[in-house]
N, C-alpha and C positions, 0 to 999 in steps of 0.2 A: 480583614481577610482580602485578599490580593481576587479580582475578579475574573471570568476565564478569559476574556481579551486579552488583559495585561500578563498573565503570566504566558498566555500562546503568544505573545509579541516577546516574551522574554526567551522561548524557547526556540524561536525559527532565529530569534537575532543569533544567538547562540550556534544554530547549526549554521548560519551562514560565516559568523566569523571562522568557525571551523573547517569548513570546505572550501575555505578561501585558500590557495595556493596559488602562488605564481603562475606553475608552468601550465597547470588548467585553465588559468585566464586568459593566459596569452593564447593558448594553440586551441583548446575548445571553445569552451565560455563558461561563462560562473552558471553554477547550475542552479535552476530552480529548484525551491523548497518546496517540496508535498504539504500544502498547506490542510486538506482534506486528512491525510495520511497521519499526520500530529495531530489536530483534532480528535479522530479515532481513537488512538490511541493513548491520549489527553485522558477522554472520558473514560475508557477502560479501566486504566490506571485509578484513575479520579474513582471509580467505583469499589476500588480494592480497597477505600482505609491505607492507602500507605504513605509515608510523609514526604512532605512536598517536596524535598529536595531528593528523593528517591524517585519518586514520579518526573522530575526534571530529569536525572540524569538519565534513563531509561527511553525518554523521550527523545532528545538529542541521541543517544548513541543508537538507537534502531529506525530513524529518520536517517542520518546518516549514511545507515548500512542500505536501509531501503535505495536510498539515492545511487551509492557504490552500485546498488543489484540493475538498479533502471540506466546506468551509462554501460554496463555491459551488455545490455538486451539491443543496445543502436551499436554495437558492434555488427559490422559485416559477415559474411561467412564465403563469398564471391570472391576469385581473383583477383589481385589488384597490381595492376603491372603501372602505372604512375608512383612516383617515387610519393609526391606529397600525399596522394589518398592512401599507400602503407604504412607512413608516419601518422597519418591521422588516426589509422586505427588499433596500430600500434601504442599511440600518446590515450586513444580510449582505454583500452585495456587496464594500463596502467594506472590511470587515473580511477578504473572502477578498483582498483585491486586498493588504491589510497583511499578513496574512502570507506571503503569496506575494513580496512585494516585500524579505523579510528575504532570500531567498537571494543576491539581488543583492547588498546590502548585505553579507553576511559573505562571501561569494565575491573579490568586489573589493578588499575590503580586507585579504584574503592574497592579492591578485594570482594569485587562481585564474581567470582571463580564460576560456581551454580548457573550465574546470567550468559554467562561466556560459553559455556553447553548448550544452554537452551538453546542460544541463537545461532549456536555452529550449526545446531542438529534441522534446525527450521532451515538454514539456508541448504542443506543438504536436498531438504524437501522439497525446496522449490525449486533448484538446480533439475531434479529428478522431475516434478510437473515440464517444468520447461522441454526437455530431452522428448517428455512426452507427449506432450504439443506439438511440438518439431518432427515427433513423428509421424504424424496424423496428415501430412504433408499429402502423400501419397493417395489418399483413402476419398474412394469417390461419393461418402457418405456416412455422417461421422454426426452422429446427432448433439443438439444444442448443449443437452445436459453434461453427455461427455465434456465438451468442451467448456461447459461452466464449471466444471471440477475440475480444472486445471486452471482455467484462469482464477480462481479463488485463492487455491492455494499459492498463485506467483504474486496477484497483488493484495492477498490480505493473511496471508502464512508467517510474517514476522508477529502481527498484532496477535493474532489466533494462538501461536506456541505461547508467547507471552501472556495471554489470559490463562494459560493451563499452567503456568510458571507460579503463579502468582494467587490463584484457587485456594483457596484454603476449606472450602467444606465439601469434604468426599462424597456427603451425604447427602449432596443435589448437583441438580448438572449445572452445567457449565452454561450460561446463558450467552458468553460471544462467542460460541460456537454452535454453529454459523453464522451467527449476526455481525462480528468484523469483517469479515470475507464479503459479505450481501453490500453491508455499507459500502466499501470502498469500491464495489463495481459500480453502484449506483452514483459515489459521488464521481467517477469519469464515467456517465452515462455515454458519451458522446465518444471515446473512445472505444469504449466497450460497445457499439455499435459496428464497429468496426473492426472487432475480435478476428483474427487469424483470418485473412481476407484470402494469403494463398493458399486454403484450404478448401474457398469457394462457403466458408463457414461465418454468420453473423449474427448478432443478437438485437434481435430488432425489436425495435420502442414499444409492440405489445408487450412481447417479452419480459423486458425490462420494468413493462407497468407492473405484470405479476409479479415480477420479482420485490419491487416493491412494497405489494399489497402485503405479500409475506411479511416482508421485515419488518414491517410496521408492528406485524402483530409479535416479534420479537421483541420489540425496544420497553414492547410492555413488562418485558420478567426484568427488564433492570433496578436494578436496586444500587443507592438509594434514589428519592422519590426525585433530588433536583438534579440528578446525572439523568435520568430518561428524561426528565423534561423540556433539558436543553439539549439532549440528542433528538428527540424528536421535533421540538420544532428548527433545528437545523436540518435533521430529514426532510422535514414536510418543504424547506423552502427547496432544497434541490430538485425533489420530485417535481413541483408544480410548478418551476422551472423550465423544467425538462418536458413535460405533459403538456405546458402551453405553448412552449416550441413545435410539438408533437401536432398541436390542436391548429397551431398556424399554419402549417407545412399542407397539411389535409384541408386546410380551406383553399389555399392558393392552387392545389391539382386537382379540385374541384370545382 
């Protein structure tokens, strides 16, 4: 049996031969891999019973898309009267619209038709949190939670439709919902600290401790026993990670 290392080093090599294109390399740069993001997702999957090489392809093609969705978010929205910063973000656009457009491609061509919905209809929903973020622009007081429901659904909305894709017993709930969403803020604590800054809006490291303390108490309805067990102690090392980072910063302004 193939261990989770080896197969997450089988999965990102994967997404990176894929997102490999020329004119990306030349004019942006090869994009990093959501290494956290697959993980996630990894185990979600991993938790369904579904066979390995279904769990592979799934992985590559909504890592992908995720990536396509994260080079249109470093798109501008500001004038740009230099000729090379409108080609740059022009050559962005396109490049998200390329890799966003692999999931189609590797979906179809295993006749996953059913996958090809889900993930349109997710990206639909996170397009729409976004717009709603972006609105919040204006607003001289806009509380934490608000905006942690919107950031959840933009960085953990691909994994979370796909746990509900992939559910098969109606007759209990759905256990990564919200626990994909919790994960992947936690595992960019450090950016999510930094959450929607022109809004005057932050999610600061108490915060983020409770948010924690929660999920924690989520990773326990995972089934079966050795998917929580190695989600949780990959939780526990982010967290305390981050907490000792937390715990250093407050010795040194003291």
């Amino acid at each position: 049996m193939m261990t989770l290392s080896k197969e997450m080093d089988l999965i990102l090599q994967e997404v990176r031969d894929q997102a490999r294109h020329p004119i990306i390399e030349r004019y942006i740069h090869q994009q990093e891999v959501p290494d956290s993001f697959v993980r996630v997702l990894y185990l979600m999957l991993s938790s369904q019973t579904l066979p390995q090489d279904r769990i592979r392809l799934y992985c590559v093609t909504a890592t992908l898309l995720q990536m396509g969705l994260s080079i249109h978010e470093t798109v501008t929205t500001s004038e740009e009267t230099e000729r090379e910063a409108l080609r740059f973000r022009q050559l962005s656009v396109l490049a998200g619209d390329y890799m966003s457009s692999l999931f189609y491609k590797n979906l179809s061509e295993q006749d996953e038709i059913e996958g090809v919905a889900c993930l349109s209809k997710a990206i639909c929903e996170i397009n729409e949190a976004k717009m709603e973020l972006y609105g919040q622009q204006d607003l001289s007081s806009v509380s934490q939670s608000a905006i942690l429901r919107l950031v959840k659904k933009v960085s953990g909305g691909l994994v979370t439709h796909l746990s509900y894709f992939f559910w098969n017993d109606p007759l209990k709930k759905n256990p990564w919902d919200p626990l994909a969403e919790n994960l992947l803020i936690l595992a960019n604590w450090q950016r999510a600290a930094l959450t929607a800054p022109e809004i005057g809006i932050c999610f600061s490291d108490q915060f983020l401790q409770s948010l924690a303390a929660e999920t924690f108490q989520q990773v326990r309805e995972i089934r079966p026993l050795n998917v929580r067990h190695t989600l949780t102690d990959w939780l526990r090392g982010v967290v305390c990670q981050h907490v000792g980072e937390f715990m250093a910063r407050k010795a040194q302004e003291g």
